[in-house]
N, C-alpha and C positions, 0 to 999 in steps of 0.2 A: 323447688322448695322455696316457703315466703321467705323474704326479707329479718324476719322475727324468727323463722327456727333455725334459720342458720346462726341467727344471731346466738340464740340458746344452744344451740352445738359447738359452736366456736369458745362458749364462757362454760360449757358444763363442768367445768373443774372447779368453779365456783365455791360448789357446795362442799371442795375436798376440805382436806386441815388445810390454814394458812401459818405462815411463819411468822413472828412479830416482827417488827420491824422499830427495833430501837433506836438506832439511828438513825430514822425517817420521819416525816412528818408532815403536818397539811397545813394547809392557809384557805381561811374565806374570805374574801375580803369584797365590797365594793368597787365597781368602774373599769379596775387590772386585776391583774394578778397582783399579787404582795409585792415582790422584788420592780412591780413596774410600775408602782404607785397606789397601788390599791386601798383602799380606806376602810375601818373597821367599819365605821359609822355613818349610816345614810339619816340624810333629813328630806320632808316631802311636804310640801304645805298642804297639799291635797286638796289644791285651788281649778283642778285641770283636767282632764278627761285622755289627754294627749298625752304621748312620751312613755318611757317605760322605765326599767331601774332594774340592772345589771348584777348580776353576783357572778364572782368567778371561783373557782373551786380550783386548788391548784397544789402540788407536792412536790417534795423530795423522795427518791425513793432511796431504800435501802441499798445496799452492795448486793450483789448477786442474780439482780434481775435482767434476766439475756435474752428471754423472748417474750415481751408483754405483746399480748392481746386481745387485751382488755380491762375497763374499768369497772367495779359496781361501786355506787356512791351511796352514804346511808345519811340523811339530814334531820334535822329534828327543828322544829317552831315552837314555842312558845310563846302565845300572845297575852296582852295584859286584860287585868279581868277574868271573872270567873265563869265564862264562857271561850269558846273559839269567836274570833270576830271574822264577823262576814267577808270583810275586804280578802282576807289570808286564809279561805273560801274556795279553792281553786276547780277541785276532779269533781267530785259529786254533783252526779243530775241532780238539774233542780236547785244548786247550791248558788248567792250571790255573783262571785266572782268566777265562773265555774270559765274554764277552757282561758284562763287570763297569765297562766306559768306556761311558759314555756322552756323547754329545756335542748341543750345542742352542745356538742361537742366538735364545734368545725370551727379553728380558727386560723385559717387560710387570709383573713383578713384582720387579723388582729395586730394591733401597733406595740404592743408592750414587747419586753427581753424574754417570759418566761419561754420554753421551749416546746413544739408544739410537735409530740411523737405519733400523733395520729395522721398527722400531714393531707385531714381534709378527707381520711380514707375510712372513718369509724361508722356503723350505723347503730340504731338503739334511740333511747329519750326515758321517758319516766316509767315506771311500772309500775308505780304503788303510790298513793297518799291515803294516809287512815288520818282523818281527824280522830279527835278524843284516842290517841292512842294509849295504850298500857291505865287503860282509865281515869287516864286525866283530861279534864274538860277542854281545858283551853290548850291542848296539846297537840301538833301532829308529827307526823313522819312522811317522809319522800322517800323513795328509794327508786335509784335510775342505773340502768348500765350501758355502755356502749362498746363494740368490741371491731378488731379490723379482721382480714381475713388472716390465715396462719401463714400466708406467705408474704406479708408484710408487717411480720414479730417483731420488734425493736427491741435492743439493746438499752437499757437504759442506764446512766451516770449516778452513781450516787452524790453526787456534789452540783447537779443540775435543779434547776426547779423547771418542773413540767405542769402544762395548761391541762387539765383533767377533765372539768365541764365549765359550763357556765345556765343560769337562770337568770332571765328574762320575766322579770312581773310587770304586766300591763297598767299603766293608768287610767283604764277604762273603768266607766262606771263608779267612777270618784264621786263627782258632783250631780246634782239636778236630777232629773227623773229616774228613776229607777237606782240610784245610789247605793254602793253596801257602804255599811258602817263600818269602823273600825280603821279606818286608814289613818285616825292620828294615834291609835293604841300603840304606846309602845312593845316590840315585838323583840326575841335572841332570834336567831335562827345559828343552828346550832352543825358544824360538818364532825358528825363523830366518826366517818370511817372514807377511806379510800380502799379496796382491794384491789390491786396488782393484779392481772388474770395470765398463766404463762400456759400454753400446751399443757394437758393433762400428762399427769408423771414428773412433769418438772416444778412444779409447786407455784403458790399461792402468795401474795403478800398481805396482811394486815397493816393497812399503816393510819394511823390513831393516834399519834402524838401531835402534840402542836407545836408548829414553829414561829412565826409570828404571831398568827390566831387564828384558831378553829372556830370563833364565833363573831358573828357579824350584827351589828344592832340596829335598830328601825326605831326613828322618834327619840333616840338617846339621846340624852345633852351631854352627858360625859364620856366620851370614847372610851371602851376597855373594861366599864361598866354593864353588868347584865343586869337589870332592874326594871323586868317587867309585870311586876307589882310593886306600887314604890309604897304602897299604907301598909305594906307588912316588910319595907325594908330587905328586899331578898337582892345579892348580889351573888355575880353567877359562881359564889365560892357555895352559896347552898344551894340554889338551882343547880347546878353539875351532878348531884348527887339521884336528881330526878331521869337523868340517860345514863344511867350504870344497870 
C-alpha cells in the first residue's frame, strides 16, 4: 500500500464530528513557533532570488486528547489587490511561482521549546491550494495533513504547545528574468483550523481559537494589523468575516 493511502487510512476519521475545543488554540507565526520567538510579521525587500521564509504553525490542545495521529491543517491567503499575485502562485501548472511552497512536519532539528509529538515519524505535505477560493479573486486556500502510524499515538498535554507543521516559501524567481510579481504586495495568511486526528471511535478535535495569533503578515509595517488593501482601509476585524 502507497505511502498516501496509508496516510488516508490512518486520518479517515477525519471526516467524522470533531469536538470544539475551547480551551485550545493555534499560533502562526514567522521563523518559531510563538512561545519560541516567533513573529507575526515578516518583511522581504525582494532584492534576491536566494533564501526562503518560514511559517510555523503550532497549538495547544485541548484536555482529553490520548491518541493523536494526526493533523489536517486549513490556511487561507489573502493578497493585496484585486487580483491573486503571481509571487503567492504556488500549485498550479503553468502558474508563476508554481512548486516554490513547500510543506513538512519533521522537526527533529528544530531549536525552539515548542514540543515536537510527531518526533520525526509523520508522513503527508499539501493536498489542496485553490486560488480564487469561495469566489474571491485575490484569495486562496491550503489544505495539508500529516499523520504517524497508530502505533506511535501520542498523548497529548493540554498545557503544552505543540510544533504542528511548518511552510517554507522560496525566493526563487523574485528578481530578473522570468520574475512574478507581487512579492512586495502586502499579503494575511490566515491558520483557521488545526484538527487533532485520534483512532476512529475515539474522536476528533477542532481547534480554531487563537492564542497568540492565528494570522501572520507579509509586507506589513504594523504588526497585529491585517491590511491587505490599505485604499479601502480593511483591518483584519473586517477581513475575518471573509473565512467564516
Amino acid at each position: 500500500m502507497s505511502k498516501w493511502l496509508r496516510l488516508m487510512s490512518v486520518v479517515a476519521g477525519l471526516t467524522m464530528a470533531a469536538s470544539a475545543a475551547s480551551a485550545a488554540g493555534v499560533n502562526f507565526t514567522w521563523n518559531e513557533c510563538a512561545s519560541s520567538g516567533g513573529v507575526q510579521n515578516r518583511t522581504f525587500a525582494c532584492n534576491s532570488n536566494t533564501g526562503s521564509n518560514t511559517l510555523f504553525g503550532s497549538f495547544v490542545p485541548p484536555a482529553g486528547v490520548t491518541a493523536a495521529v494526526g493533523i489536517e491543517v486549513v490556511v487561507d491567503l489573502l493578497t493585496e489587490g484585486p487580483a491573486y499575485s503571481d509571487w503567492w502562485a504556488f500549485k498550479n501548472t503553468g502558474t508563476c511561482h508554481q512548486n516554490q511552497l513547500s510543506a513538512s512536519s519533521d522537526f527533529t532539528s528544530a531549536s525552539g521549546t515548542c514540543t515536537d509529538f510527531f518526533q520525526g515519524l509523520a508522513f503527508g505535505g499539501l493536498t489542496n491550494f485553490e486560488s480564487g477560493y469561495s469566489g474571491t479573486a485575490n484569495r486562496a486556500r491550503i489544505k495539508a495533513l500529516w499523520a504517524v502510524a497508530p502505533a506511535n499515538a501520542a498523548a497529548l498535554d493540554s498545557g503544552t504547545e505543540y510544533y504542528a507543521f511548518k511552510f517554507s516559501i522560496s525566493n526563487a524567481k523574485t528578481v530578473g528574468t522570468g520574475a512574478c510579481t507581487g512579492c512586495a504586495d502586502k499579503v494575511c495568511l490566515v491558520l483557521n483550523m488545526i484538527r487533532v486526528a485520534q483512532p476512529a471511535g475515539v474522536g476528533n478535535f477542532d481547534i480554531t481559537d487563537e492564542l497568540t495569533s492565528r494570522t501572520a503578515t507579509w509586507q506589513s509595517e504594523v504588526a497585529g494589523t491585517c491590511l491587505p488593501v490599505p485604499a479601502r482601509n480593511r483591518t483584519w476585524g473586517s477581513v475575518k468575516a471573509l473565512y467564516r
